[in-house]
C-alpha angles and dihedrals in degrees: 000000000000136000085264099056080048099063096050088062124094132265111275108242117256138201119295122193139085116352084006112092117179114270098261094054092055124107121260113251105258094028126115104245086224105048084192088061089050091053097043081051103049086048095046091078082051094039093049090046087053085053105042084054092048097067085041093059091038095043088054094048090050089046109123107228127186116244122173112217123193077344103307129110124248131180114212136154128263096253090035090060100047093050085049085053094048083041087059093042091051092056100043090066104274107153090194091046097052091045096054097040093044086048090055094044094052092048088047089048095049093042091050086049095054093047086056108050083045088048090046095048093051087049102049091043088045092054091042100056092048102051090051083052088045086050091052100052095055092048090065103029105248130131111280111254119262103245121168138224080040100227092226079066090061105088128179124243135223089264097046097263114142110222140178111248094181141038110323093190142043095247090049091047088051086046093056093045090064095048095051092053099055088049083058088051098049090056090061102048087052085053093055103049094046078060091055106050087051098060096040117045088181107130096230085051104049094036086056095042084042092058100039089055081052093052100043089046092049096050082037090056091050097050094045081056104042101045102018120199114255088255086059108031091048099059122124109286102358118151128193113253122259116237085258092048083051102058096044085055084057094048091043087042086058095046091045092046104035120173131258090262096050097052098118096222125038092212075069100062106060093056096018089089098045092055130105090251085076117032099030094061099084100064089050114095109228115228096172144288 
């Protein structure tokens, strides 16, 4: 028989069974095997182009750029500026202008409205499913659960916006316990050194003890600030500083405790330390600069 009759016999059958399809259920040679891998590959140069032009776009509507209004130099950002330009035009009497600005505003309002009714229903869930499990505990006597953020830690703004006012993760709880415990610390060092100063009236000792209360209630003061106890931080309308808040509180925290050096009279040293300025701040909650 030769090569040709050959050619015009069947396939001889082959093995079937695991890892062995049958031959018309293999994939072609040169084919992905996922033909969904081989779209979402073919998109990704295309997806990556529309995101990269994306930050570009974003980073140049949160630019700060510098405006002088009625001569005075103002920093805003890109998209800031050109909603205060359709703003002036709107007012000046451009129809286009007003329709377009009073059609944004709406959609913001209505967005915002809707954040905050969803806000409020997972707070108030959240905080009602905790307490029942805090009300069961106790019912049996056993320790409360470890829930964070606490829900007495979610607050409600001015605008209706539930908020956390303490520690949302485990890291940043642990975080807060440490600062807390050197605020307590500090209390005691301060204590100390008041004691000190009573029972010695030589200048070395009293300059040393001075600066070292200045610089506990200082450090006391920040952290008080910084990482607030729940009496404080749960107060009606509280709200947790900014980083720049933060650092005005600590200019304004230098000038309020100077040193011993930097009192202006020295009729001031011997009595500055024994005021209420500075023995009456640790009882008093911070709520900001």
């Amino acid at each position: 028989m030769s090569d040709r009759d050959n050619d015009d016999l069947p396939d001889a059958p082959t093995k079937v069974g695991y890892g062995k399809p049958p031959a018309q259920h293999r994939f072609k040679t040169g084919q992905s095997g996922n033909p969904r891998k081989a779209r979402v590959a073919a998109a990704l140069p295309a997806l990556t182009d529309s995101l990269a032009a994306d930050l570009v776009l974003l980073g140049e509507a949160y630019r700060f750029i510098q405006l002088h209004q009625a001569g005075v130099p103002t920093t805003l950002s890109t998209v800031s500026a050109v909603y205060r330009s359709m703003a002036v035009a709107a007012v000046k009497g451009n129809r286009f202008a007003q329709r377009t600005f009073t059609g944004r505003v709406r959609q913001a309002e209505a967005r915002r409205r809707d954040q905050t009714m969803e806000a409020i229903d997972i707070a108030s869930n959240f905080e009602k499913n905790w307490s029942a499990a805090f009300q069961e505990a106790d019912r049996h006597g056993v320790p409360r659960p470890t829930v964070l953020p606490h829900p007495d830690d979610i607050l409600e703004g001015r605008d209706g916006m539930p908020y956390v006012v303490g520690p949302a993760t485990k890291p940043e709880a642990r975080h807060w316990a440490k600062l807390q415990t050197r605020a307590a610390e500090a209390d005691a060092a301060i204590r100390d050194c008041q004691a000190e100063l009573n029972k010695r009236s030589r200048q070395k000792y009293e300059s040393f003890n001075f600066d070292e209360i200045v610089y506990e209630h200082r450090l006391r003061v920040m952290l008080r600030y910084s990482a607030p106890t729940p009496d404080t931080r749960r107060t009606l309308h509280y709200r947790r500083p900014t980083a720049a808040e933060m650092r005005a509180f600590h200019e304004i925290t230098k000038t309020r405790y100077r040193l011993f050096a930097e009192l202006p009279r020295p009729s001031e040293k011997p009595s500055f330390w024994r005021s209420s300025a500075m023995t009456g701040h640790s009882s008093r909650p911070c709520h900001g600069p």
